[in-house]
mmJSON file of the N, C-alpha and C atoms, coordinates in Angstrom:
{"data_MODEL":{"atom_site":{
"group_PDB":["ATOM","ATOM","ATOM","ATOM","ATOM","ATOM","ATOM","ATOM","ATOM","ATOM","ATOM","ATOM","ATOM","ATOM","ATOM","ATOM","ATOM","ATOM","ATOM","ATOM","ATOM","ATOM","ATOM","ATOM","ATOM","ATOM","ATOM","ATOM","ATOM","ATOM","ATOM","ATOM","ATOM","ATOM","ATOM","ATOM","ATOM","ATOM","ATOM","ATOM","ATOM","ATOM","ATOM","ATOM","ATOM","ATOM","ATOM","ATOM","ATOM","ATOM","ATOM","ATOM","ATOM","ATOM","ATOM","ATOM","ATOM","ATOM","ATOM","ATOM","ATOM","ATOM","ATOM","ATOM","ATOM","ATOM","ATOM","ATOM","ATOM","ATOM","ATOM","ATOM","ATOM","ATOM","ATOM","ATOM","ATOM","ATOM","ATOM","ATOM","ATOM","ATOM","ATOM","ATOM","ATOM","ATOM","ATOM","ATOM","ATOM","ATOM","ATOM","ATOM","ATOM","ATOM","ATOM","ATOM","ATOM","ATOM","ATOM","ATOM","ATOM","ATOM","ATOM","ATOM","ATOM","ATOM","ATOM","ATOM","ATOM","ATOM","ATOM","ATOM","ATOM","ATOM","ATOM","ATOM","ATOM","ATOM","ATOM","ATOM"],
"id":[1,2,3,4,5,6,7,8,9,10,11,12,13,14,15,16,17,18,19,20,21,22,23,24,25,26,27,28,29,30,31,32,33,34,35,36,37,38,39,40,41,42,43,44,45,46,47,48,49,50,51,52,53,54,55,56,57,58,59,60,61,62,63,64,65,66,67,68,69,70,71,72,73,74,75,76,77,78,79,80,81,82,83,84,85,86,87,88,89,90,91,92,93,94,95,96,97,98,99,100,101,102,103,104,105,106,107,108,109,110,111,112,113,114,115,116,117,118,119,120],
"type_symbol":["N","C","C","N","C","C","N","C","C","N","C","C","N","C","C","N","C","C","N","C","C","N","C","C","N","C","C","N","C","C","N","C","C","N","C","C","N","C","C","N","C","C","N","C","C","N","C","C","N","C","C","N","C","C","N","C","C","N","C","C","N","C","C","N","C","C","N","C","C","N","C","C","N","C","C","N","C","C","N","C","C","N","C","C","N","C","C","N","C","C","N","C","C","N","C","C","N","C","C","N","C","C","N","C","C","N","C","C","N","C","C","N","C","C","N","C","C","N","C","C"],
"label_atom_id":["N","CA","C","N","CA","C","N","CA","C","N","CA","C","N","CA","C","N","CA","C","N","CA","C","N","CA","C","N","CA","C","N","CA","C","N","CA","C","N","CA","C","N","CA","C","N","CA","C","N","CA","C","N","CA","C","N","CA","C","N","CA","C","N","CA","C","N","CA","C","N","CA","C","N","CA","C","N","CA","C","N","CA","C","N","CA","C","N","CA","C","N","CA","C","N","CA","C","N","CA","C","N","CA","C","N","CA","C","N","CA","C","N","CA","C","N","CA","C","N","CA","C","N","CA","C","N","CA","C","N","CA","C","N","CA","C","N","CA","C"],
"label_alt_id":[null,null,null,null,null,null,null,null,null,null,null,null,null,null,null,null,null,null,null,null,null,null,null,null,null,null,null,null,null,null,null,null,null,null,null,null,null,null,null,null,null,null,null,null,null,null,null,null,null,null,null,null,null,null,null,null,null,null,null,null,null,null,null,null,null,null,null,null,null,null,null,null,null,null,null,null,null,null,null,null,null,null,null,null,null,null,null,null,null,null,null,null,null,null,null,null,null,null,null,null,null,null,null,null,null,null,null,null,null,null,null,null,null,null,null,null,null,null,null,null],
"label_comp_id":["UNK","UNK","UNK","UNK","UNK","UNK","UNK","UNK","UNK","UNK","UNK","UNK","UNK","UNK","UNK","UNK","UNK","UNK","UNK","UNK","UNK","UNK","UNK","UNK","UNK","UNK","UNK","UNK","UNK","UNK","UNK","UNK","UNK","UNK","UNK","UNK","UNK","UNK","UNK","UNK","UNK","UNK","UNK","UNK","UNK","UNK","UNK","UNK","UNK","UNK","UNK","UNK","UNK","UNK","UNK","UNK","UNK","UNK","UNK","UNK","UNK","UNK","UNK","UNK","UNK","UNK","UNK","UNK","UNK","UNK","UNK","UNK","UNK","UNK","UNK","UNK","UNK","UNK","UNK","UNK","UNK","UNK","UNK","UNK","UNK","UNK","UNK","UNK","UNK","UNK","UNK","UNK","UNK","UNK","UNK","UNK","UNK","UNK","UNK","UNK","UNK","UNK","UNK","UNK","UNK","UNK","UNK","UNK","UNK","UNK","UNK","UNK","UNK","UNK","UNK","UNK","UNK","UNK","UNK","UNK"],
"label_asym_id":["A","A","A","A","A","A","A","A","A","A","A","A","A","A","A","A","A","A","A","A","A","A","A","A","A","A","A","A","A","A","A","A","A","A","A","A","A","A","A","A","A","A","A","A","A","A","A","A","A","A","A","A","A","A","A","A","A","A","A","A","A","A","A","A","A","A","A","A","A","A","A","A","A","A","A","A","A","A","A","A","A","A","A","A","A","A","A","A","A","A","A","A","A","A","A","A","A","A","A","A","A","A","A","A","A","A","A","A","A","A","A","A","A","A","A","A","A","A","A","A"],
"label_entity_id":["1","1","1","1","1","1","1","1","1","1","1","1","1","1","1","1","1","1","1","1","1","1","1","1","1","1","1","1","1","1","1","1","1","1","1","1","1","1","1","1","1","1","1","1","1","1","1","1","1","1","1","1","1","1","1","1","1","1","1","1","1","1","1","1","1","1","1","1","1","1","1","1","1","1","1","1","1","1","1","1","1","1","1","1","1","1","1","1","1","1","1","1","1","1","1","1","1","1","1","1","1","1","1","1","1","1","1","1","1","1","1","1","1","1","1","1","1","1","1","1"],
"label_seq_id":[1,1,1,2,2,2,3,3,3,4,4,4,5,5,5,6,6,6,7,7,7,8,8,8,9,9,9,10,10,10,11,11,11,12,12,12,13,13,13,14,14,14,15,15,15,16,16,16,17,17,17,18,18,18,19,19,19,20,20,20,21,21,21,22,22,22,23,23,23,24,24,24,25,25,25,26,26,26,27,27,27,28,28,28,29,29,29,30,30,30,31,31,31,32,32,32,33,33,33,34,34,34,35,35,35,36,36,36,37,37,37,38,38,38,39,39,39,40,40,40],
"pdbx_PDB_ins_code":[null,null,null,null,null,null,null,null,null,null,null,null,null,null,null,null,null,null,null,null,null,null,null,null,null,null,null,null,null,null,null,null,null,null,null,null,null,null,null,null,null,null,null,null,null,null,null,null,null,null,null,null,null,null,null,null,null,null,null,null,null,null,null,null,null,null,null,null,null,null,null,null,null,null,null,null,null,null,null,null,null,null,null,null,null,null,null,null,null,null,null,null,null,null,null,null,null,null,null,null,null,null,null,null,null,null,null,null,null,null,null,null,null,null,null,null,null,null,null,null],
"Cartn_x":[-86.325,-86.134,-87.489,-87.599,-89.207,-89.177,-88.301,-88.627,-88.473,-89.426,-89.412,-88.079,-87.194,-85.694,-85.003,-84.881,-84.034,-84.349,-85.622,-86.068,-85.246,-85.844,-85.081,-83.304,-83.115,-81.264,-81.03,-82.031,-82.035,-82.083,-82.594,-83.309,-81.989,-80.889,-80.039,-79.664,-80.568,-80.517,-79.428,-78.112,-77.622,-78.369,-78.312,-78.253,-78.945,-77.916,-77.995,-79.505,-80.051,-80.775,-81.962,-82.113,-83.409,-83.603,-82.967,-83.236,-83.445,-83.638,-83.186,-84.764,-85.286,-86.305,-87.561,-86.945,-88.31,-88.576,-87.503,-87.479,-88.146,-87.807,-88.574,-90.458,-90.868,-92.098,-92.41,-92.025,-93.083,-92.582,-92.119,-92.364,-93.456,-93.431,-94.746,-96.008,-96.524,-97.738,-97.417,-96.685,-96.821,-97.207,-97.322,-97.429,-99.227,-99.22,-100.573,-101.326,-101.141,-101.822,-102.262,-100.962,-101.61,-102.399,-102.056,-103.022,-104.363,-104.626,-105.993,-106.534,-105.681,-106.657,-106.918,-106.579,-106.903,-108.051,-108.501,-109.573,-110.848,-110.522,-111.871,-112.365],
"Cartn_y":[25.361,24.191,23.721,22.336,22.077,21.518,20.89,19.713,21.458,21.266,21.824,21.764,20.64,20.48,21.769,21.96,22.72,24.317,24.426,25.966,26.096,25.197,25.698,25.938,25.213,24.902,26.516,26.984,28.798,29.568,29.3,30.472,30.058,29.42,29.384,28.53,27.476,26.023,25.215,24.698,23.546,22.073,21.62,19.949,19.649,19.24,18.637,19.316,20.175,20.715,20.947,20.48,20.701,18.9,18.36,16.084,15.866,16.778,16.522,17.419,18.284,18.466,18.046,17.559,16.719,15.137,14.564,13.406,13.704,14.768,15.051,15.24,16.249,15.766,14.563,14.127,12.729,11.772,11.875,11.115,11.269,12.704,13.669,13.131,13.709,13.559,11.776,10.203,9.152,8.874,9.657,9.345,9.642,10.898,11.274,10.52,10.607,9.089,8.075,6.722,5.88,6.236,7.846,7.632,7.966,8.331,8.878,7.263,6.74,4.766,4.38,4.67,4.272,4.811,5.691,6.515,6.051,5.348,4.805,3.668],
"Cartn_z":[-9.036,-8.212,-7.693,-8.239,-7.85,-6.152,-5.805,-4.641,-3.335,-2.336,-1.484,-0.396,-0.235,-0.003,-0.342,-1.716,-2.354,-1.909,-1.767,-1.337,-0.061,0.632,2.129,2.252,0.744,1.417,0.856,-0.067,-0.658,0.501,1.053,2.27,3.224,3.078,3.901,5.082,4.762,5.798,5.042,6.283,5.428,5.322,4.671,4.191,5.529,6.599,7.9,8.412,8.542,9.265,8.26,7.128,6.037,6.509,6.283,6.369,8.083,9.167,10.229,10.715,10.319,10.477,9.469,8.546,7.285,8.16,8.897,9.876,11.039,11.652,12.712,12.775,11.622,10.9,10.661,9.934,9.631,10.756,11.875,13.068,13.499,14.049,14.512,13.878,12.449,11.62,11.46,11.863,12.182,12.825,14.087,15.88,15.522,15.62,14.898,14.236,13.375,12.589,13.254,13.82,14.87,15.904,16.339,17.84,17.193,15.831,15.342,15.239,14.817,14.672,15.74,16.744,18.298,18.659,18.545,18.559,18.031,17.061,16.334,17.113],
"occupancy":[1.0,1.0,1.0,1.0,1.0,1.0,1.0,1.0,1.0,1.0,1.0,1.0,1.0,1.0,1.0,1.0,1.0,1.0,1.0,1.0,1.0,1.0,1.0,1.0,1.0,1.0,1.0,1.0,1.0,1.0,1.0,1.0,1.0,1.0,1.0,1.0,1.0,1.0,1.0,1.0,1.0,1.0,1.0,1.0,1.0,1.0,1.0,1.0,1.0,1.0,1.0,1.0,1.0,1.0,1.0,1.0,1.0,1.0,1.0,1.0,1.0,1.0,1.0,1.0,1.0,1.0,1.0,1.0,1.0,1.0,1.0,1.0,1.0,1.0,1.0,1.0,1.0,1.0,1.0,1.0,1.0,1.0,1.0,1.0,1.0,1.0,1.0,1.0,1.0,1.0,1.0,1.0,1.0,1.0,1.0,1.0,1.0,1.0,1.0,1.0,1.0,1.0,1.0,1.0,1.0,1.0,1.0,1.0,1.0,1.0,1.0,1.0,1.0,1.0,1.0,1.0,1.0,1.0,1.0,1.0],
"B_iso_or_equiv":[0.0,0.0,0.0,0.0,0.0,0.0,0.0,0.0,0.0,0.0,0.0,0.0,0.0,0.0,0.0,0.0,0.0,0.0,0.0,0.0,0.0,0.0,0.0,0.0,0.0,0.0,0.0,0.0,0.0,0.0,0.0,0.0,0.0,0.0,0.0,0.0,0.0,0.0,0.0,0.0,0.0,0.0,0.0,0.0,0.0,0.0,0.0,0.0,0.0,0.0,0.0,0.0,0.0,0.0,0.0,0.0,0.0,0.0,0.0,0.0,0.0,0.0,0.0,0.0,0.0,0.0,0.0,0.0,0.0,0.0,0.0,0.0,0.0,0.0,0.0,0.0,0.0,0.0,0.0,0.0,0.0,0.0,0.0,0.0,0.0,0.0,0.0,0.0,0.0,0.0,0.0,0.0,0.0,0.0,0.0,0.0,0.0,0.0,0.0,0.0,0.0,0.0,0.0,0.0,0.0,0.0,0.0,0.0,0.0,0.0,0.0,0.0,0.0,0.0,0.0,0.0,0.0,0.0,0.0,0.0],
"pdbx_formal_charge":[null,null,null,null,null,null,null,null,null,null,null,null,null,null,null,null,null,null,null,null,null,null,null,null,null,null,null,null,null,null,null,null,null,null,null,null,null,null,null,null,null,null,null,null,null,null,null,null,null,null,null,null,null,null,null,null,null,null,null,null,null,null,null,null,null,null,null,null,null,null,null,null,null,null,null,null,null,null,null,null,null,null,null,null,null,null,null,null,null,null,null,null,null,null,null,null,null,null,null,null,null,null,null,null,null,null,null,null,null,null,null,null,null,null,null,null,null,null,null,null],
"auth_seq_id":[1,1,1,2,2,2,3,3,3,4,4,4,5,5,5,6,6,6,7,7,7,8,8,8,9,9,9,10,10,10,11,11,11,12,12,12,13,13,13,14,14,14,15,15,15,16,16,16,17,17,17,18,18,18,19,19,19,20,20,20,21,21,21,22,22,22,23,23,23,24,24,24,25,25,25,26,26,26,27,27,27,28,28,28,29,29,29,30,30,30,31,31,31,32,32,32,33,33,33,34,34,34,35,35,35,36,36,36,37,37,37,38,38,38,39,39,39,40,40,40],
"auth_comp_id":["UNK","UNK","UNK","UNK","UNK","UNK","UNK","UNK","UNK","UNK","UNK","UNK","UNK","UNK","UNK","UNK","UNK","UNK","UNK","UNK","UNK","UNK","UNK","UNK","UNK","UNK","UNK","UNK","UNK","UNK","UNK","UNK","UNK","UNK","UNK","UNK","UNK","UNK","UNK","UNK","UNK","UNK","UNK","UNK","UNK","UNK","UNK","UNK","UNK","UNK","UNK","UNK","UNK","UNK","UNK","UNK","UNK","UNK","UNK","UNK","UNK","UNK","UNK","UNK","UNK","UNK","UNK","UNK","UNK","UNK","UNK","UNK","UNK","UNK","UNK","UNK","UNK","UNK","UNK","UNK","UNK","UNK","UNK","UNK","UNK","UNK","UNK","UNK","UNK","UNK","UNK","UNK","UNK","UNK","UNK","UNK","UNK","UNK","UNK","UNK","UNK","UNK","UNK","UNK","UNK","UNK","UNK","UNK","UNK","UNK","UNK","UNK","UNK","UNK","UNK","UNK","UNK","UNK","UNK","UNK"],
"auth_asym_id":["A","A","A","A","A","A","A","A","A","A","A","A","A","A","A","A","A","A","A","A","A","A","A","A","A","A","A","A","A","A","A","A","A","A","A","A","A","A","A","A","A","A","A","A","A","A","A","A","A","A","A","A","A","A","A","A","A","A","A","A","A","A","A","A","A","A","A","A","A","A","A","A","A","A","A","A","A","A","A","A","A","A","A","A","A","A","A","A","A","A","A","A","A","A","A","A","A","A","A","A","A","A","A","A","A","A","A","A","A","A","A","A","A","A","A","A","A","A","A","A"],
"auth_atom_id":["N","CA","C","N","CA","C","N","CA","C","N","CA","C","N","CA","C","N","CA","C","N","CA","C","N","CA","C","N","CA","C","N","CA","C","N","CA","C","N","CA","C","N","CA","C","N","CA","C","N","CA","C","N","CA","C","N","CA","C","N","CA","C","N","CA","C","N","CA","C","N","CA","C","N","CA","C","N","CA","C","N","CA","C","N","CA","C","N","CA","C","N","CA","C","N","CA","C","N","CA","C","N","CA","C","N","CA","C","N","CA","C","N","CA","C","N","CA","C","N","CA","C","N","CA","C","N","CA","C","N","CA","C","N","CA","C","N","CA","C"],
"pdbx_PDB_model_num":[1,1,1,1,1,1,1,1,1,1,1,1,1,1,1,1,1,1,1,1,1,1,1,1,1,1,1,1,1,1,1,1,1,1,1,1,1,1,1,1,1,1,1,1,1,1,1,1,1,1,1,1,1,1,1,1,1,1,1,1,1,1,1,1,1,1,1,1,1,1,1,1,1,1,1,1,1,1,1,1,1,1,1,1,1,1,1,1,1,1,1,1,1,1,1,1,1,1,1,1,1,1,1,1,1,1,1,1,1,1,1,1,1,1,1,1,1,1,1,1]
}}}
């Protein structure tokens, strides 16, 4: 299984909680991002 999704649903994460923390990340590393352009 190539996509990193699929590993986690192995290791015993359902569905709901692998899409619910991949969302929660790229909010985070977004927020990040803009406040790094502010900076300049």
């Amino acid at each position: 299984m190539a996509p990193l999704h699929h590993h986690f649903e192995l290791m015993g994460w359902n569905e709901a909680k692998v899409t619910t923390r991949f969302w929660i990340i790229s909010i985070v590393l977004s927020l990040v991002a803009l406040s790094s352009l502010k900076l300049r």
